[in-house]
VODREN-697880 format. One record per residue (C-alpha): x negated, y, z. Coordinates in Angstrom, 3 decimals. Layout:
// VODREN-697880
<node><px>X</px><py>Y</py><pz>Z</pz></node>
...
END
This chain:
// VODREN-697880
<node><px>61.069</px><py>13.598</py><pz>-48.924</pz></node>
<node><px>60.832</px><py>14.937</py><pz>-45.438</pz></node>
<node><px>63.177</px><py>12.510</py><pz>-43.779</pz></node>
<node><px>60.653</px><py>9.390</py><pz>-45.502</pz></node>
<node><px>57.453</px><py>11.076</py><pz>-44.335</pz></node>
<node><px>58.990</px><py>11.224</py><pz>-40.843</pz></node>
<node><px>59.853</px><py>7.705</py><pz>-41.157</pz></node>
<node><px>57.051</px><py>6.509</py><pz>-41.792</pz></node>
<node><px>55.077</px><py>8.464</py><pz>-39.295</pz></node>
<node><px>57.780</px><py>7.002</py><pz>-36.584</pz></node>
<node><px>57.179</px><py>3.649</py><pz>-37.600</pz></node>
<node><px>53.691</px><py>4.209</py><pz>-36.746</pz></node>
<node><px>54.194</px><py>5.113</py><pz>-33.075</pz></node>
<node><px>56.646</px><py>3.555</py><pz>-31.566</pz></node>
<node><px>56.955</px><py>-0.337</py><pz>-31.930</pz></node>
<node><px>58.533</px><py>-2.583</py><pz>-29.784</pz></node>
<node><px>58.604</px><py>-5.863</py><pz>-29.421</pz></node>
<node><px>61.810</px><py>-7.856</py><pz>-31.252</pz></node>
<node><px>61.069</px><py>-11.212</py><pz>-32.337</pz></node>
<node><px>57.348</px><py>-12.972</py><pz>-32.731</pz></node>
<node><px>55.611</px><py>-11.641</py><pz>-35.098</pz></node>
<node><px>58.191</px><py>-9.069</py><pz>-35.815</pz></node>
<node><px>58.680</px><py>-5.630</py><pz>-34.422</pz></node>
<node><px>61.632</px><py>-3.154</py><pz>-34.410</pz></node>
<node><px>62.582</px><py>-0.001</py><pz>-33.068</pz></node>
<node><px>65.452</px><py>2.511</py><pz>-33.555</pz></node>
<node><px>65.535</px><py>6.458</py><pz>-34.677</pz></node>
<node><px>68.084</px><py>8.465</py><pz>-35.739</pz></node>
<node><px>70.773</px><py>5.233</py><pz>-36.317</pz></node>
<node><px>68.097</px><py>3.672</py><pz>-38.849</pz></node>
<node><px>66.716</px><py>0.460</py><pz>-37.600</pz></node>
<node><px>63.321</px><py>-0.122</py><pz>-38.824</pz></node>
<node><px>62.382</px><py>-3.883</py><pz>-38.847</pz></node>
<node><px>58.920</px><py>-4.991</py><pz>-39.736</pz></node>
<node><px>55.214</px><py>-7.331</py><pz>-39.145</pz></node>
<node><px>52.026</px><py>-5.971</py><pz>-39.223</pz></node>
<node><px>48.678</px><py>-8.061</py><pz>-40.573</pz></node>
<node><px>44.776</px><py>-7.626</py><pz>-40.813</pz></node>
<node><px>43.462</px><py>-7.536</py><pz>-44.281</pz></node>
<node><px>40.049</px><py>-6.497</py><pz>-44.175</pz></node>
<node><px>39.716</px><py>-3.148</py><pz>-42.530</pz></node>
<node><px>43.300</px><py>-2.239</py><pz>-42.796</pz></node>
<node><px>46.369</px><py>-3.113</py><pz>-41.178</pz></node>
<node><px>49.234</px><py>-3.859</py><pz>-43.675</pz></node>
<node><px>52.925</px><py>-3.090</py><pz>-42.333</pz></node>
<node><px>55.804</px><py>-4.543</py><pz>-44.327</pz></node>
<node><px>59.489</px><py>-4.181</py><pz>-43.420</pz></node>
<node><px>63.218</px><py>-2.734</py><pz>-44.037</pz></node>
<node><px>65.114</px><py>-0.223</py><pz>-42.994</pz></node>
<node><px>68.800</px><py>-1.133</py><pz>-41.811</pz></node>
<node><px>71.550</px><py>-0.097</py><pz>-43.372</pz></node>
<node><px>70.635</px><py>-0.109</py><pz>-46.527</pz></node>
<node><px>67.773</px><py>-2.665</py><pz>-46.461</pz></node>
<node><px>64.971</px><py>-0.261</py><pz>-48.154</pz></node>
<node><px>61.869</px><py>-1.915</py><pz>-48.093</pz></node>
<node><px>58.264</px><py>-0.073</py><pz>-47.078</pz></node>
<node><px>54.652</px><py>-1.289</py><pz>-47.422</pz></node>
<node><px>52.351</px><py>0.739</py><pz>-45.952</pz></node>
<node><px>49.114</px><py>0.533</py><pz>-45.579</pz></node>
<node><px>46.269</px><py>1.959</py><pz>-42.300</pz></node>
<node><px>42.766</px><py>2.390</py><pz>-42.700</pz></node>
<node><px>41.551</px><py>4.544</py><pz>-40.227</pz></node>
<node><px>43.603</px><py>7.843</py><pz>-40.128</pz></node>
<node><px>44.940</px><py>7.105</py><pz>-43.325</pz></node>
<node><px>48.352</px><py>5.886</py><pz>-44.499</pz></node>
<node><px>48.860</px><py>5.226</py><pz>-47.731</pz></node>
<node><px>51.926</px><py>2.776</py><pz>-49.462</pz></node>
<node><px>55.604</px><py>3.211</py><pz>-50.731</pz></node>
<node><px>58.917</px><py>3.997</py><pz>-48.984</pz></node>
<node><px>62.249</px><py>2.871</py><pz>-50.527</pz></node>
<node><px>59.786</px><py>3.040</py><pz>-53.991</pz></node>
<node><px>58.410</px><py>6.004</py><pz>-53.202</pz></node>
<node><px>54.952</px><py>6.814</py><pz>-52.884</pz></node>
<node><px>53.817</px><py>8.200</py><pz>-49.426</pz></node>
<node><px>50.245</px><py>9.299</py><pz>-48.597</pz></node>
<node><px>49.440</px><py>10.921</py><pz>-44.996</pz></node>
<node><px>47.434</px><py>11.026</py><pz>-42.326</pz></node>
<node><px>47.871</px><py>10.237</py><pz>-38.452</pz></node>
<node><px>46.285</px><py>11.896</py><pz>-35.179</pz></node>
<node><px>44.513</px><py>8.313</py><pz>-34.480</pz></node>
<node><px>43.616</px><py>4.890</py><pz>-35.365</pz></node>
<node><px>46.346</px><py>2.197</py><pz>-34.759</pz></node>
<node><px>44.875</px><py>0.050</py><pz>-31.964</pz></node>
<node><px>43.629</px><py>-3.043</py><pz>-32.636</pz></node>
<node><px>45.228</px><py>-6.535</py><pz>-33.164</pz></node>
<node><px>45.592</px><py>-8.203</py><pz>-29.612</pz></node>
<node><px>44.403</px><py>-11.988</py><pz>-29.560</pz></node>
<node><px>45.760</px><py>-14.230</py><pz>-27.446</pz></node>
<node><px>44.681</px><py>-17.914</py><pz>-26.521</pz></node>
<node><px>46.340</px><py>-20.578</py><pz>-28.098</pz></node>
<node><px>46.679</px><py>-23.885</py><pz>-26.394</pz></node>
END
């Protein structure tokens, strides 16, 4: 239960950049694969964790997390906001 809340507290702080529209970044020798969107006044993240493929939804308003790990509930809270969306100009 540990290991998932610490998973999903990394996934929350250290993105990088892997394909448009997708982010990844590595921990432990779990790759965690995901895309972020705006709905409302949340930010939704969706993605898997490699090997093994388990799928997370999670879900930021605020300093709130709430969703499901590998179909487990998680609930938690994080030291601040997740910065918003940047917009670029489309041509």
């Amino acid at each position: 239960m540990i290991k998932t809340f610490i998973s999903a507290a990394v996934l929350l702080s250290l993105p990088v950049a892997a394909y448009a529209g997708e982010r990844s970044f590595k921990r432990d020798g779990v790759t965690y694969v995901y895309t972020s969107k705006r709905d409302g006044d949340a930010t939704v993240l969706e993605g898997k964790a490699f090997p093994g493929g388990s799928a997370y939804t999670l879900v930021v308003r605020g300093k709130q997390v709430t969703g499901r790990v590998g179909g487990t509930p998680v609930s938690f809270r994080i030291a601040k906001p997740l910065a918003p969306a940047v917009q670029t100009a489309a041509r």
